[in-house]
C-alpha angles and dihedrals in degrees: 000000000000128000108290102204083176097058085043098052089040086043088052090044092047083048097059095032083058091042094052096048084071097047108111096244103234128155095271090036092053085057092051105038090055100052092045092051091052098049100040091056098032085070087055085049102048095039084060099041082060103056087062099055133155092215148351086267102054082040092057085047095051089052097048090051089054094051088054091047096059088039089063095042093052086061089045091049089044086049089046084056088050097052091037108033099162078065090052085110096055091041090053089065100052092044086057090055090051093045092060093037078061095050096051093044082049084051096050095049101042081055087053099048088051091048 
């Protein structure tokens, strides 16, 4: 059975949607929750998005817009760390995963540009 980049991005996006049901939902926590909902998902989104393209171009598109997108969620995971310490170890998981998420979208699109 070959790699599936779509169950891994829903899987990471379950993941933080899971981790963030159990936040305490303070003022700094809302502003956080809420930009790191919106970016986490938005990568699942997008990959998928681009498997449906209309073109390479739109394709490469798609894939550059997920790279920005778990870019983005790495800083608001990073932020999340920074308001609930005592949940910095969860929240390390979750930032490797991104991390790689952001390798493999670098990797696709370095492939792209070369192509």
């Amino acid at each position: 059975m070959g790699y599936d980049l779509e169950a891994r991005t829903r899987k990471f996006s379950k993941e933080i949607i899971k981790f963030l049901r159990t936040v305490l939902k303070d003022e700094i926590n809302k502003s956080i929750v809420s930009q790191l909902i919106r970016s986490s998902t938005s990568v699942g989104a997008n990959y998928c998005e681009a498997n449906g393209a209309s073109s390479k171009k739109d394709f490469k598109n798609k894939i550059y817009i997920c790279r920005k997108e778990i870019q983005e969620t790495k800083y608001w995971i990073k932020m999340m760390a920074e308001s609930n310490p005592e949940r910095k170890e969860e929240l390390r998981r979750l930032w490797q995963e991104a991390h790689e998420l952001t390798l493999i979208f670098g990797k696709i699109s370095s492939t792209l540009n070369n192509v």
